[in-house]
RODO-2510 file (C-alpha; in nm, 4 decimals, decimal comma):
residues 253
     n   res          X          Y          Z
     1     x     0,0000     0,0000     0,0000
     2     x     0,1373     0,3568    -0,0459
     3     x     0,2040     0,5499     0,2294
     4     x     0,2397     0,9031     0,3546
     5     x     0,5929     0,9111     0,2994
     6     x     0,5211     0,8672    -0,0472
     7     x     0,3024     1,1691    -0,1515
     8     x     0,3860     1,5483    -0,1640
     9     x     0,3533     1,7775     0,1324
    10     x    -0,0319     1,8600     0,0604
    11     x    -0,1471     1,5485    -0,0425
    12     x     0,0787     1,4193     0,2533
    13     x    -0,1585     1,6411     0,4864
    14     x    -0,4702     1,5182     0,3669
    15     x    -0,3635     1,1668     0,3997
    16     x    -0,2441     1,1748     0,7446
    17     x    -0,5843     1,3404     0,8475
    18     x    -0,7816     1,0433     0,6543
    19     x    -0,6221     0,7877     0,8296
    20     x    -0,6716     0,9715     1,1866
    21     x    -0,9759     1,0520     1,1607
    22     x    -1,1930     0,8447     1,4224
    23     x    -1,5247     0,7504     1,2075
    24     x    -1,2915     0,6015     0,9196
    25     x    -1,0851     0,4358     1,2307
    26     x    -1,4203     0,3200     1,3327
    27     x    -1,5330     0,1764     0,9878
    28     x    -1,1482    -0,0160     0,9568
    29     x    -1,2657    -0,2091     1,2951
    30     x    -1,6334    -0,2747     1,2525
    31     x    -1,4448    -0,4342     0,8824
    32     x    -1,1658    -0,6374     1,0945
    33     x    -1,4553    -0,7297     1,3540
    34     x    -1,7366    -0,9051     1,0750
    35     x    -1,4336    -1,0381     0,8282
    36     x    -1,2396    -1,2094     1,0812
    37     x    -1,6037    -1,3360     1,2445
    38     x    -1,6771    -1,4696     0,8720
    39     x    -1,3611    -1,6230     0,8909
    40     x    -1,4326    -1,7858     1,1875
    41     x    -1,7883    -1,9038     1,0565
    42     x    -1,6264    -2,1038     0,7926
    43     x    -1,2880    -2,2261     0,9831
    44     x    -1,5642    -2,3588     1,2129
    45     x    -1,7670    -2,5606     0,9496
    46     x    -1,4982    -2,6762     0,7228
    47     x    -1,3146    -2,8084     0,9967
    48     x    -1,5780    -3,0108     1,0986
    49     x    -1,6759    -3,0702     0,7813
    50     x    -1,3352    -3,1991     0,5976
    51     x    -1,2472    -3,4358     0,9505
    52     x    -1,5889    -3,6292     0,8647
    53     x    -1,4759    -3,6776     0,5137
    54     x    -1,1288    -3,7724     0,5560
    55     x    -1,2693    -4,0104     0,8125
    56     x    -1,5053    -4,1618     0,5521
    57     x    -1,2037    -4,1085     0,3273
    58     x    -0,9988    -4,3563     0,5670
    59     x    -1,2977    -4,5706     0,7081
    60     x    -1,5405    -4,5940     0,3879
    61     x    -1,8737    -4,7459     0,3825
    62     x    -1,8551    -5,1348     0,2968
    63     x    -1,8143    -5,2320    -0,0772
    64     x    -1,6039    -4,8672    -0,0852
    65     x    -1,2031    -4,8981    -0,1288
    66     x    -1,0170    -4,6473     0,0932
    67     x    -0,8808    -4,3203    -0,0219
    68     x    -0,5697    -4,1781     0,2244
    69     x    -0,4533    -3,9200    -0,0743
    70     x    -0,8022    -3,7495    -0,0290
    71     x    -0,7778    -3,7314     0,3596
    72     x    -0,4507    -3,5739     0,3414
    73     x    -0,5983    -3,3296     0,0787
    74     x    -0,8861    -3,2549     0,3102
    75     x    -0,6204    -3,2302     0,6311
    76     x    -0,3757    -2,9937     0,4581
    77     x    -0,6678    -2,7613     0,3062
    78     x    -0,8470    -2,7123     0,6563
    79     x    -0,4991    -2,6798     0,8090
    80     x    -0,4132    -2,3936     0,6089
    81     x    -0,7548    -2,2234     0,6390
    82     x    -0,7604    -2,2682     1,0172
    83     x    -0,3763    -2,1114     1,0356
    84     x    -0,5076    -1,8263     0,8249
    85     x    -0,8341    -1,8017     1,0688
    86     x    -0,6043    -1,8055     1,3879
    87     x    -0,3515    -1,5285     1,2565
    88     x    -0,6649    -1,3061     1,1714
    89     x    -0,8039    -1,3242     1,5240
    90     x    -0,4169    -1,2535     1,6945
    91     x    -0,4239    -0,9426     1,4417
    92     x    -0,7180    -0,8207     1,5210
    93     x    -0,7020    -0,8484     1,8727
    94     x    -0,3341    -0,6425     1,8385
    95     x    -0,4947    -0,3938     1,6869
    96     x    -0,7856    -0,3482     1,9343
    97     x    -0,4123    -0,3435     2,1944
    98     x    -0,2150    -0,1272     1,9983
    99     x     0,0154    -0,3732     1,9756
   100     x     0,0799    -0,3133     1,5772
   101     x     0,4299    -0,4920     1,5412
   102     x     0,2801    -0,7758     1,6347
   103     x     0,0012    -0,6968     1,4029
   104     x     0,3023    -0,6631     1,1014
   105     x     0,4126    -1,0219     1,2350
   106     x     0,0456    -1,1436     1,1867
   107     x     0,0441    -1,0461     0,8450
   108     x     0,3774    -1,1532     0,7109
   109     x     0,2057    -1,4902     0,8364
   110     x    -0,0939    -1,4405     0,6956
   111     x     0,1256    -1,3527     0,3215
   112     x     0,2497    -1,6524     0,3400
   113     x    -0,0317    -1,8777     0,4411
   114     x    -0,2122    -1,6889     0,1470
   115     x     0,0560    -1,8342    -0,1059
   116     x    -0,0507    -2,1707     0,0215
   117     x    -0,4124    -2,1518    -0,0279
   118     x    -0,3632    -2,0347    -0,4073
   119     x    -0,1122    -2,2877    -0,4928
   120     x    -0,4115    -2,5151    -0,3434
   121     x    -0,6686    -2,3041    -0,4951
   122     x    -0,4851    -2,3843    -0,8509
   123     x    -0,3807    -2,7235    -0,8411
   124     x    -0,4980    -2,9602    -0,5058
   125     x    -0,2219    -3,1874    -0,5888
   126     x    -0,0320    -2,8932    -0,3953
   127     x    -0,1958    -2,9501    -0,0857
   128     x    -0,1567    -3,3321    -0,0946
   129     x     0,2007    -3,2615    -0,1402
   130     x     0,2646    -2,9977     0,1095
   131     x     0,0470    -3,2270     0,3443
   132     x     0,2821    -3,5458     0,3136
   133     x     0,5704    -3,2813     0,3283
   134     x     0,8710    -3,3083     0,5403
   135     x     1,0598    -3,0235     0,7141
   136     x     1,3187    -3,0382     0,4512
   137     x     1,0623    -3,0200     0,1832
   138     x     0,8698    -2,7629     0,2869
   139     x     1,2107    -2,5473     0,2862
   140     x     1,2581    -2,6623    -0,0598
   141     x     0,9369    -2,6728    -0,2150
   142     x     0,6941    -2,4309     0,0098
   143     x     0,9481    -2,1674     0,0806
   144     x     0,8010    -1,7809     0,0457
   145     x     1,0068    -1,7364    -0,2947
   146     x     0,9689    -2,0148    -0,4471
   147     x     0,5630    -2,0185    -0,3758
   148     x     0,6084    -1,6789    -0,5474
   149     x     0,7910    -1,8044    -0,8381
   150     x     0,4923    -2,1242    -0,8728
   151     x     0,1748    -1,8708    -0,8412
   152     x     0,3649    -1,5204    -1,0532
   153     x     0,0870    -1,3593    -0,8715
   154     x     0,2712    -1,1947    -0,5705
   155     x     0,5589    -0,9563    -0,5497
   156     x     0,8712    -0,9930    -0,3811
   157     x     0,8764    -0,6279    -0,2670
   158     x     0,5689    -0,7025    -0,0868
   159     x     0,6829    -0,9729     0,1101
   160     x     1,0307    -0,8242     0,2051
   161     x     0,8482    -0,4807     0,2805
   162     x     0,6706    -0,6792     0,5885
   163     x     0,9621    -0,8825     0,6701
   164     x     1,1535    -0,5660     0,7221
   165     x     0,8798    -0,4220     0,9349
   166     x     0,7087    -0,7025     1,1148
   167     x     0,8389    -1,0308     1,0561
   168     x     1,2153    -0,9506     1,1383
   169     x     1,3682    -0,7556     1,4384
   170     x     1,5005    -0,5092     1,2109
   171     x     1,5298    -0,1165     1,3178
   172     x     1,2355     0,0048     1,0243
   173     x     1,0404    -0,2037     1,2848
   174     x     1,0434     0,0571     1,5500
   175     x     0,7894     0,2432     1,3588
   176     x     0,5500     0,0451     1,4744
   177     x     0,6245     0,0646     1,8739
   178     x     0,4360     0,3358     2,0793
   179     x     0,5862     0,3668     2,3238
   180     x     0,9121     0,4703     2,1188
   181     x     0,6706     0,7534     1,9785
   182     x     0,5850     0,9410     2,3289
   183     x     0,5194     1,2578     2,1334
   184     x     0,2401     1,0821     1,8582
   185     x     0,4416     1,2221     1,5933
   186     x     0,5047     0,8795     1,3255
   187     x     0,3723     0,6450     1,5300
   188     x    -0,0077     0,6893     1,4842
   189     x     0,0087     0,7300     1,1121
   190     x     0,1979     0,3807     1,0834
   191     x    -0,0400     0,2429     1,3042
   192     x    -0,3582     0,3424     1,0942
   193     x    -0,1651     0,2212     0,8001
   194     x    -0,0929    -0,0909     0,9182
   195     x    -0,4866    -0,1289     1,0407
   196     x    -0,5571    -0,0581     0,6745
   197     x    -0,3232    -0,3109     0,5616
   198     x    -0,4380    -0,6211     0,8028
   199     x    -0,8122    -0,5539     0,6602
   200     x    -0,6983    -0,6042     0,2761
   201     x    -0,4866    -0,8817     0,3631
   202     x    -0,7814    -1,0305     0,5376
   203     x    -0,9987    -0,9736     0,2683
   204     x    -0,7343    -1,1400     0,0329
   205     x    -0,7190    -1,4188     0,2284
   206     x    -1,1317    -1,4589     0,2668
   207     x    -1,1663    -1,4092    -0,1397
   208     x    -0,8698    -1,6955    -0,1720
   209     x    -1,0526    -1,9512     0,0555
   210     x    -1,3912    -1,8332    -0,0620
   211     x    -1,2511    -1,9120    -0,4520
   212     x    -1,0788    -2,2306    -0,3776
   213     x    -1,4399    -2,3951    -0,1716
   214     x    -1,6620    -2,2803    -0,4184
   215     x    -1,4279    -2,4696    -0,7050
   216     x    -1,3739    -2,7671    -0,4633
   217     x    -1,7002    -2,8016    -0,2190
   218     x    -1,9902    -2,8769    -0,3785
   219     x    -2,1821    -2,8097    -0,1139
   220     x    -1,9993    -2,4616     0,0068
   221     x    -2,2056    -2,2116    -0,1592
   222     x    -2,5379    -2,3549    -0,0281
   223     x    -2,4458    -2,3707     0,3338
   224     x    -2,2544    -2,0725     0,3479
   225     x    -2,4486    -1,8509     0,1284
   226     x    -2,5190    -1,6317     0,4081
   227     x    -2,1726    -1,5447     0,5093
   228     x    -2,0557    -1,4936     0,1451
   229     x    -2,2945    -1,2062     0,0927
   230     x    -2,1762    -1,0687     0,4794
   231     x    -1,8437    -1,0613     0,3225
   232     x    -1,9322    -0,8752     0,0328
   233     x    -2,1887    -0,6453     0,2087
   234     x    -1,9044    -0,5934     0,4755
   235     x    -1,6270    -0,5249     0,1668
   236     x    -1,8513    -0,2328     0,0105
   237     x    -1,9541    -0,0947     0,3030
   238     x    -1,5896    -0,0268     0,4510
   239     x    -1,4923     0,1204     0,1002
   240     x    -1,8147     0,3875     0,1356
   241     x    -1,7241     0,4860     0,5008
   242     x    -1,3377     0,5036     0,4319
   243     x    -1,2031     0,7412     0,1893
   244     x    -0,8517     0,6130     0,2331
   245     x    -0,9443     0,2442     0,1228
   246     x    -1,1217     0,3740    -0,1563
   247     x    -0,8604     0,5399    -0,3509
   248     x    -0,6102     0,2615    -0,2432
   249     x    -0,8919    -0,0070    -0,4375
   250     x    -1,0183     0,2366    -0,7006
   251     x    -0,9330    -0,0140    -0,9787
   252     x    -1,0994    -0,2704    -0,7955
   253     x    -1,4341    -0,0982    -0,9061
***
């Protein structure tokens, strides 16, 4: 995302009041609140959900020959999604403490657990591989870059922009410590940015799951009609009440 060191002085100003401004910092929450609780909805069904039919997978109905690779598939897919679902509630809850290097940990997690689901999202044979995966061949096979080199959809400035804020103790990290800020001048506009941030990487990693169910569950649309259209009620809503996300998604339309 760009941020206020990257505009001229006026549009600098204008920026830095957007993302202060308490009804827009309300709108960023009530988003973080109803995504992650969507999140939650579906972690909470499709665990569930994919444990019963790995089980059948394993244990199948007489006359029925037993299928291991598709219990691993199921395993590795709800694994993912309930990683992505945990991360989302610790980043939420550090930004309701203020807490927002933890919050730039959370989503240089969340990054990389988002490469995962689109590898799976592509091709499943992904997650039965990274499901039967050692150590060793995670490190080879799932690393960050090379997950990036498989998809071509992410960017490697991305990535190392969070690692050198929140995923590494580096010193650009100190940006996003308070109490190093005791006069409020950097440290609140870092903080709304990073808010910002967490709520379009939780979005990104809603639309991923949401894409790879509906392709993979036949059932997923049905049952969880309801909390696709909260998701997408939720989405336009926070882009009405929050000039800042706006611009930032204008091509999104």
């Amino acid at each position: 995302m760009a941020t206020s060191d990257e505009l001229d002085d006026e549009a600098r100003d204008d920026f830095r009041r957007a993302l202060l401004d308490e009804s827009y910092g309300a709108a960023r929450m009530q988003f973080l609140s109803t995504i992650l609780g969507i999140l939650v909805n579906i972690e909470d069904w499709f665990a569930i959900d994919s444990w019963i039919t790995a089980r059948k997978a394993v244990q199948p109905d007489r006359g029925e020959k037993p299928d291991p690779a598709k219990a691993v598939l199921l395993w590795a897919v709800a694994t993912v999604a309930s990683m992505s679902t945990e991360l989302a509630d610790a980043g939420v809850a550090m930004v309701a403490k203020r807490r927002y290097y933890a919050v730039g940990a959370v989503i240089r997690q969340l990054i990389e657990c988002e490469y995962l689901l689109v590898l799976f999202d592509e091709d499943l044979d992904h997650a039965r591989r990274w499901g039967q995966s050692t150590p060793a061949e995670i490190r080879n096979s799932f690393s960050p870059k090379q997950m990036r080199t498989l998809t071509g959809k992410f960017s490697n400035e991305e990535y190392w922009g969070h690692c050198d804020t929140g995923g590494h103790p580096v010193p650009k990290g100190a940006r996003l410590l308070e109490k190093l800020d005791p006069m409020r001048r950097s440290w609140p506009i870092s903080a709304a940015e990073l808010s910002i941030d967490l709520g379009l990487h939780l979005r990104r990693i809603w639309k991923t799951i949401d894409s790879l169910l509906v392709k993979h569950h036949v059932r997923y649309q049905q049952v969880r009609a309801d909390q696709r259209q909260l998701a997408e009620e939720a989405w336009v809503t926070w882009r009405a009440n929050d000039p800042v996300v706006e611009a930032m998604t204008a091509s999104d339309g």
